[in-house]
C-alpha positions as CSV (number, residue, x, y, z in Angstrom):
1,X,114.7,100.9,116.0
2,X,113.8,97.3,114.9
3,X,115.8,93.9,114.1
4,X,113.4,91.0,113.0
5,X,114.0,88.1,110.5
6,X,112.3,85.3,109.1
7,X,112.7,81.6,111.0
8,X,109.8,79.6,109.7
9,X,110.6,77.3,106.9
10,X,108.1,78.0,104.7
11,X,109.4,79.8,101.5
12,X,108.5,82.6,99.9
13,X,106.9,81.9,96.6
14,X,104.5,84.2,95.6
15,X,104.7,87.9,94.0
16,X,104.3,91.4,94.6
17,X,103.9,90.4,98.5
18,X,104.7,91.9,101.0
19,X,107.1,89.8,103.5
20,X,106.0,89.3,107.0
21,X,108.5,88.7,109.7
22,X,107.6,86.4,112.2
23,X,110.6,86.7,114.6
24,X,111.2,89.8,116.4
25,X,114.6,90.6,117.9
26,X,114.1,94.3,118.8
27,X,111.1,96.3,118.5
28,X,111.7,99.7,120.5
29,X,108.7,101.6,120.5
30,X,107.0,99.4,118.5
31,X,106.7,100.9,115.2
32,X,107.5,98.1,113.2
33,X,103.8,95.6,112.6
34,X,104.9,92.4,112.8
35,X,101.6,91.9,111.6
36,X,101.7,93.7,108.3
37,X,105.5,93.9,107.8
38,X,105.4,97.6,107.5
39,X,107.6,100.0,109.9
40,X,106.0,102.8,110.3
41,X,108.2,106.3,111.1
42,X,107.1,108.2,114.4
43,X,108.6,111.7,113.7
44,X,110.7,113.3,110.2
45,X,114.6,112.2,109.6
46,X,116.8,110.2,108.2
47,X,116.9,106.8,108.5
48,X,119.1,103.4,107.8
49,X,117.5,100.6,106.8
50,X,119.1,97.3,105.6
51,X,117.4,94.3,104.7
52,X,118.5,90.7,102.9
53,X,117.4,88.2,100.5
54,X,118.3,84.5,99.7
55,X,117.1,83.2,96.6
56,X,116.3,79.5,95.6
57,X,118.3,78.0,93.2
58,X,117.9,78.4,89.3
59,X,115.1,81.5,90.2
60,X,115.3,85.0,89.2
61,X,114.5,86.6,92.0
62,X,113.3,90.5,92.8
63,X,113.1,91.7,96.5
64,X,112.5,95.4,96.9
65,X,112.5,97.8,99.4
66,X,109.5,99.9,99.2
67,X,108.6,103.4,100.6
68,X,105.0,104.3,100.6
69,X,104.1,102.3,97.3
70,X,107.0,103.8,96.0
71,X,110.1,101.4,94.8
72,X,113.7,102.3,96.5
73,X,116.1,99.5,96.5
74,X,115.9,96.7,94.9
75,X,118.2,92.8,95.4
76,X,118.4,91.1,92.3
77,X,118.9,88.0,91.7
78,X,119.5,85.2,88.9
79,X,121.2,82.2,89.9
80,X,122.1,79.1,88.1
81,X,121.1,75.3,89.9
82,X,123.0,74.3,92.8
83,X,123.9,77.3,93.7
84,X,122.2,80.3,96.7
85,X,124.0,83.0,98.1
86,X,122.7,85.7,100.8
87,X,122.6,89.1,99.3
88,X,122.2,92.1,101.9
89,X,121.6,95.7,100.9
90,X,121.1,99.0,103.1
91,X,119.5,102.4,102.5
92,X,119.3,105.9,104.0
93,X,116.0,107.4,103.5
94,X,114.6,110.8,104.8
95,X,111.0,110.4,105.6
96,X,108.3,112.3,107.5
97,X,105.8,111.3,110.3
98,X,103.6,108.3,109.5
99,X,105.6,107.0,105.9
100,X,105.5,103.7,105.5
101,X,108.5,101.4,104.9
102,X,108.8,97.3,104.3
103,X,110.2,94.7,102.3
104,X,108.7,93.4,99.0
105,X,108.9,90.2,97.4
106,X,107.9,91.5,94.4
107,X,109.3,88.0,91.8
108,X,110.8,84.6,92.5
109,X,111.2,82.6,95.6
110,X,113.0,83.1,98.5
111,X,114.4,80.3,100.9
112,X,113.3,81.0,104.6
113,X,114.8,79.2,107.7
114,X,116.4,80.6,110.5
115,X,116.3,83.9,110.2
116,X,118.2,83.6,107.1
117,X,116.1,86.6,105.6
118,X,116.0,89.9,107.8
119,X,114.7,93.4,108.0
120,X,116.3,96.3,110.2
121,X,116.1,99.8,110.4
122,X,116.8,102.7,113.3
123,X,116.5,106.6,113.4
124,X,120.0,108.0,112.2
125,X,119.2,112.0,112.7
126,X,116.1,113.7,113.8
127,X,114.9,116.6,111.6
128,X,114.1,119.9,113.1
């Protein structure tokens, strides 16, 4: 189980990178990197994760939630000048010992300040 979000005010601006945390609310077990951005699953099941992104103005924007190299969700965004708006989707994933799951900013820029951009996720059912 892990809560962390972004608080420093340095935007996101480059591509196909992966987005690094750097405030931690809850890190049980620590299987979330704060380091590499990348949870990491301890044992098989199903999981929720849910994770958000806020876009600059006038940007398209493409943040991704990625599973092993492998593309699952993705926030898109195209908004017109003088306008933002925090976008927040979740995802329930089955996954086995030792996948990989984090947050992409794969095009655009995102706005980051207090904690305005977030990354959660928490064991829903154990598999047998």
């Amino acid at each position: 189980m892990f809560d962390v979000e972004r608080t420093s005010q340095n935007h996101l601006r480059k591509s196909n990178v992966t987005i690094i945390y750097d405030k931690v609310n809850l890190n049980k077990d620590g299987d979330y990197n704060n380091y590499t951005g990348k949870f990491t699953t301890p044992l098989a099941g199903y999981y929720f994760f849910s994770f958000s992104s806020l876009p600059m103005r006038g940007v398209q924007t493409d943040v991704v939630l990625m599973k092993n190299n492998e593309r699952i969700s993705n926030i898109h965004s195209v908004l017109g000048g003088g306008t933002s708006q925090l976008a927040v989707k979740n995802a329930i994933l089955q996954l086995n010992p030792s996948d990989s799951v984090w947050v992409l900013l794969e095009k655009g820029t995102l706005w980051s300040r207090d904690g305005s951009i977030s990354f959660q996720g928490f064991l829903i059912c154990p598999l047998d």
